[in-house]
C-alpha positions in Angstrom: -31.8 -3.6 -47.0 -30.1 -3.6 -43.7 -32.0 -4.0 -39.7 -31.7 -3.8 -36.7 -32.6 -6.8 -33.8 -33.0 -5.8 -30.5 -34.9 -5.9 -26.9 -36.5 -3.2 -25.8 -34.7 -1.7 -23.0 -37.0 -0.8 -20.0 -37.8 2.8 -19.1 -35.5 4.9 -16.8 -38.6 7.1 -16.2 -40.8 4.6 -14.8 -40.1 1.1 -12.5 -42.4 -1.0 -14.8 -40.9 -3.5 -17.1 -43.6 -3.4 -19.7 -42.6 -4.8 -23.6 -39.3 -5.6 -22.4 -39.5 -9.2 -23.4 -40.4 -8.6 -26.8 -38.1 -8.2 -29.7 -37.9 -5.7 -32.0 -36.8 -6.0 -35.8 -36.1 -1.9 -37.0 -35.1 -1.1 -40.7 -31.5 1.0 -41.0 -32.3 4.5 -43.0 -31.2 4.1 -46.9 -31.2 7.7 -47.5 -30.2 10.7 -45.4 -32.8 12.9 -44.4 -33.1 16.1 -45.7 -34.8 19.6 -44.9 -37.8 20.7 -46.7 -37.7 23.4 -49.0 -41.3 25.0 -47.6 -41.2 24.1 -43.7 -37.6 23.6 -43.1 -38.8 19.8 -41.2 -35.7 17.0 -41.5 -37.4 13.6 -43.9 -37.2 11.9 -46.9 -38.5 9.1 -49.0 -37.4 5.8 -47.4 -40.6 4.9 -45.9 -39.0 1.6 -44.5 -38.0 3.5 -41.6 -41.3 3.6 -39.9 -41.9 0.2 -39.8 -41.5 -1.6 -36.8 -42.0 -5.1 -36.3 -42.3 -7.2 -33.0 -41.4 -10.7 -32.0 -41.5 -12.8 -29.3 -38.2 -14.2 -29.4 -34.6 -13.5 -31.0 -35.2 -16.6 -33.3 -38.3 -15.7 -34.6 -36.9 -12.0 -35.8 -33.8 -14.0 -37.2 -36.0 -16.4 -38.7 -38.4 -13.1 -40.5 -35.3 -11.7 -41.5 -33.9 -14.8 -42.9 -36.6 -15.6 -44.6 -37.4 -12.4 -46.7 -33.5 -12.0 -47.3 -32.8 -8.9 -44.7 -29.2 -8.7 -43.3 -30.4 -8.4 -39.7 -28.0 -7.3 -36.9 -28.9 -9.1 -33.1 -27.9 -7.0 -30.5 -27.9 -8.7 -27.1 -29.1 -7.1 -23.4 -26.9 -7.5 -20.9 -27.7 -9.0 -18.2 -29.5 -7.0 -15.5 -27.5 -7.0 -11.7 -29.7 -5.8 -8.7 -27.7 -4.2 -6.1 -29.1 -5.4 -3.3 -28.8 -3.1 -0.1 -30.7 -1.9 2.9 -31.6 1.3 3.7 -29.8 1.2 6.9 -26.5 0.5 4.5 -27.1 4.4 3.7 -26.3 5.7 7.4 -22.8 3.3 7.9 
């Protein structure tokens, strides 16, 4: 059983930063997902998959993961750069 570590990235659609501190540990898929045979919709058995679990800190996912023996990937955030600039800067 394979996951995922990462920070939630904020969302382009909105200028709040909301959850972005937290840290999220996501389960990799252990089967493909196939189409049913009645309604055509993509799944399949691996339940792990919808559970998502939420941390305060890189540690403290590494630690969980450590701890119930999940190989856990961390993926790091870079950092965020602000290009500061007028709105006169616009016109020159």
């Amino acid at each position: 059983m394979s996951a995922r570590i990462y920070q939630r990235p904020k969302n382009a659609m909105q200028s709040g930063r909301a959850r972005t501190q937290e840290w999220v540990l996501e389960f990799a898929p252990a089967e493909a997902r196939r189409p049913d045979p009645l309604m055509g919709w993509a799944g399949s058995g691996d339940t792990q998959v919808q559970v998502v679990l939420t941390f305060g800190s890189a540690d403290e996912a590494k630690a969980y993961a450590d701890k119930y023996g999940i190989a856990a990937h961390v993926s790091t955030v870079p950092p965020r750069r602000l290009k500061l600039q007028s709105y006169a800067d616009n016109f020159r």
